[in-house]
C-alpha positions as CSV (number, residue, x, y, z in Angstrom):
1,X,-25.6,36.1,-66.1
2,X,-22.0,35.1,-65.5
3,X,-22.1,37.2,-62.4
4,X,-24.5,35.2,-60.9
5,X,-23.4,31.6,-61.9
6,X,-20.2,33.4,-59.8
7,X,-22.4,34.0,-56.8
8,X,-24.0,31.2,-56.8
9,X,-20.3,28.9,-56.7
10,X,-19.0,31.0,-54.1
11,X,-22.4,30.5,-51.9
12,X,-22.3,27.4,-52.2
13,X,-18.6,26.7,-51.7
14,X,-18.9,28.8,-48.6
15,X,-22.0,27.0,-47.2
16,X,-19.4,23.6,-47.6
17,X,-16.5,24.7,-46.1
18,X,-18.5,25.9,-42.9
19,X,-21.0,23.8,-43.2
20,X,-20.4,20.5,-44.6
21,X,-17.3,19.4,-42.5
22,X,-19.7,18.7,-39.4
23,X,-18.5,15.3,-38.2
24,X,-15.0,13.0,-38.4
25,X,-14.5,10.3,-40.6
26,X,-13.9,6.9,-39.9
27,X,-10.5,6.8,-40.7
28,X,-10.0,9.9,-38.4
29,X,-11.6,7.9,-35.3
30,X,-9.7,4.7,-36.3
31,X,-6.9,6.4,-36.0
32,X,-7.3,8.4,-32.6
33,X,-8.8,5.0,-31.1
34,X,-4.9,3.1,-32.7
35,X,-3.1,6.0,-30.7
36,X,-5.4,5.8,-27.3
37,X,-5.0,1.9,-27.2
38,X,-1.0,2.5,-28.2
39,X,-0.6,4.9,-25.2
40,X,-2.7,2.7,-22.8
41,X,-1.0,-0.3,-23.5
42,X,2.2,1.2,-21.9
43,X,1.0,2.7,-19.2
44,X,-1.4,0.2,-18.0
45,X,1.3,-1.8,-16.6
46,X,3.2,1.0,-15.0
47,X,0.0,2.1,-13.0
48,X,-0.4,-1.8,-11.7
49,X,3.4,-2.2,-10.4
50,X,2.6,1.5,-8.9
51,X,-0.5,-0.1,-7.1
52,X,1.3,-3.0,-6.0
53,X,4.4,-1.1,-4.4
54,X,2.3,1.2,-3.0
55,X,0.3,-1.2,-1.2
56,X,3.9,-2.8,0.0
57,X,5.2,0.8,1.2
58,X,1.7,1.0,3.0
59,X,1.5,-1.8,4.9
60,X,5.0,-2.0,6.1
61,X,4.8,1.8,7.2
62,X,1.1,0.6,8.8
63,X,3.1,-2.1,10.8
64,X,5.8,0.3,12.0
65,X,3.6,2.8,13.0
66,X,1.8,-0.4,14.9
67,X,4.9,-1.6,16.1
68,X,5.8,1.9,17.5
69,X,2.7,2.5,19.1
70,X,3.1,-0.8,21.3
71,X,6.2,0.7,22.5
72,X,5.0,3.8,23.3
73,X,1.8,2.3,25.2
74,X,4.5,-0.1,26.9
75,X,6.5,3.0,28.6
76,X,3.4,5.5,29.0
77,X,1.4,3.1,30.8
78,X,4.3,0.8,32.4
79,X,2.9,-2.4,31.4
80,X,3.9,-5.5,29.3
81,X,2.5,-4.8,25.6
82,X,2.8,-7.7,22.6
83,X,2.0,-8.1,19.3
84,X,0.3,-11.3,18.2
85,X,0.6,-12.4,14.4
86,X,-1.3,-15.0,13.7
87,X,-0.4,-17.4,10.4
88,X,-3.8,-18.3,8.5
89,X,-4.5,-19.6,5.1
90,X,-6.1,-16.4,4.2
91,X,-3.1,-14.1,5.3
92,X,-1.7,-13.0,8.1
93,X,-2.9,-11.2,10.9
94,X,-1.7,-9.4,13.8
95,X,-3.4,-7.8,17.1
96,X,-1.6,-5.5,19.8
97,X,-2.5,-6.4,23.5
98,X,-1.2,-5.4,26.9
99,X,-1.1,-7.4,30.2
100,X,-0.7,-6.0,34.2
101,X,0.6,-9.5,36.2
102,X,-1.3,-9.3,39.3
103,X,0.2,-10.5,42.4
104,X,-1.9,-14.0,42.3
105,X,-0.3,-14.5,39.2
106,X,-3.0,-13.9,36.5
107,X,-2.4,-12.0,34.1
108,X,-5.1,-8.9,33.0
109,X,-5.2,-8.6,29.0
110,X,-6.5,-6.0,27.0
111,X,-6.2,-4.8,23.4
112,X,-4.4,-1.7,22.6
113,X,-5.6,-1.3,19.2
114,X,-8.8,-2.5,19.1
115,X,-9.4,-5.6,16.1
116,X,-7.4,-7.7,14.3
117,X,-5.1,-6.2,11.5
118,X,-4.4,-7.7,7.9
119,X,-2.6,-6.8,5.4
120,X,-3.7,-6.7,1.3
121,X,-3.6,-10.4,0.0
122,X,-0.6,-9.7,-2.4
123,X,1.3,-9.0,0.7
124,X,3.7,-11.7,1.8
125,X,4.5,-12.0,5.3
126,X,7.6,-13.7,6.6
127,X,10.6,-13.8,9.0
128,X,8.1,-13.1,11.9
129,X,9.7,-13.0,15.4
130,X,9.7,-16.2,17.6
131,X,6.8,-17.7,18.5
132,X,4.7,-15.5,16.6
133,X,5.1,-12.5,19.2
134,X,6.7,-9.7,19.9
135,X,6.4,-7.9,22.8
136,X,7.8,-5.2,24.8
137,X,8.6,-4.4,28.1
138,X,7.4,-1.4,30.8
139,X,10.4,0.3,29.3
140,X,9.8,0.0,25.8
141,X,12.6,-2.7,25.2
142,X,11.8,-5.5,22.8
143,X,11.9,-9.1,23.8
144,X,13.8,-9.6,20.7
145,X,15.5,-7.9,17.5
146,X,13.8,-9.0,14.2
147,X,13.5,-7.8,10.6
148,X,10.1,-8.6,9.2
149,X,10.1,-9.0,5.7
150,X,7.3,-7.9,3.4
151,X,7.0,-9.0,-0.1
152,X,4.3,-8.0,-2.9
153,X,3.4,-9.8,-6.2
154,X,6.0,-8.3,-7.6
155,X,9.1,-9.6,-6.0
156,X,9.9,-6.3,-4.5
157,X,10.7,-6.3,-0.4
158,X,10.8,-3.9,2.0
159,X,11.8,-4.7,5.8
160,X,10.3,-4.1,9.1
161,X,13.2,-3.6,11.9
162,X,12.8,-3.7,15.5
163,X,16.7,-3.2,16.9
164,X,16.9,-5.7,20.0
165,X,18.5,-3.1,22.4
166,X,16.6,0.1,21.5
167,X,13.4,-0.9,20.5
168,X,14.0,1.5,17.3
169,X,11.5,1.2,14.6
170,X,12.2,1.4,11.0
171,X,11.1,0.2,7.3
172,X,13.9,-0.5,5.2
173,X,14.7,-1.7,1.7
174,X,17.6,-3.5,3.3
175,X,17.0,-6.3,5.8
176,X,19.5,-5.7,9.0
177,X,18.7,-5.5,12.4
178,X,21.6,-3.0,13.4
C-alpha cells in the first residue's frame, strides 16, 4: 500500500511541475512592464533628437542639391537661373526659375523644378541672400556668396554655402563662405 501512496505523490507532483506552471504571475509581469517603461524612458528621447537632426541634415542636403541643380541648369542651358525664397508665416519657401532676356527686353520665365519647396516646420530658415534671391549666371557664377543657416528645435545648425567666385556648393556645420 505504501507503494502506491508513492506513485500516486510522484504522479501528481509530476503532473504540477509540467503542468501547473502554465501562466506568469503578476509580480513577474509587473516587473517586466517596470523594466520596458525603464528602458523606454531613455531611449524615447534619443530617437526624437535623432528625428529632429535628421530632418535638419535632410533639408539642408535637399537645398544644396537644389542649389546645385540651378547651377548646373544655368551652364547647360546658358541662361539666367534664380532661386526665389519666399518668407511666410507658415515657413519658408523656395522655387527655382530660369529666364532668356529677349531682345525687346522681356524677360521669358520658366520653372526648373517644378512647385514650390518647403522645408519641415521645426526647420528655421535664416541669413537668406539679398533680396530673397539668388541667382546664377549662364556660367554658373552666383550673383552673390551667402551661407544659409538652418536651425532645428533643437538648437543645432548646419550651413548652406554658396562661395561668391565659384559657385561651390556645400553643407557645413561651420558657417563661412570661403
Amino acid at each position: 500500500m505504501a507503494l502506491t501512496n508513492k506513485s500516486k505523490v510522484e504522479s501528481k507532483l509530476n503532473k504540477k511541475i509540467y503542468f501547473g506552471n502554465s501562466g506568469f504571475t503578476l509580480l513577474e509581469v509587473l516587473g517586466v512592464l517596470l523594466i520596458f517603461s525603464t528602458v523606454s524612458m531613455m531611449i524615447f528621447p534619443n530617437m526624437i533628437s535623432a528625428l529632429s537632426s535628421y530632418r535638419l541634415e535632410a533639408s539642408a542636403k535637399r537645398l544644396a542639391k537644389d542649389i546645385s541643380t540651378a547651377k548646373m541648369h544655368a551652364i547647360m542651358f546658358k541662361e539666367s537661373v534664380w532661386i526665389d525664397f519666399y518668407l511666410t508665416s507658415e515657413g519658408v519657401f523656395y522655387e527655382i526659375k530660369s529666364g532668356t532676356l529677349l531682345e525687346s527686353g522681356d524677360e521669358i520665365v520658366s520653372p526648373v523644378l517644378k512647385g514650390l519647396k518647403s522645408f519641415p516646420k521645426e526647420i528655421k530658415i535664416t541669413n537668406l541672400p539679398h533680396g530673397n534671391r539668388l541667382s546664377f549666371n549662364r556660367k554658373g557664377y552666383p550673383s552673390q556668396g551667402v551661407t544659409i543657416n538652418l536651425t532645428n528645435s533643437r538648437g543645432k545648425r548646419l550651413y548652406v554655402i554658396v562661395a561668391a567666385r565659384s559657385g561651390r556648393v556645400r553643407v557645413s556645420n561651420y558657417g563661412s563662405i570661403t
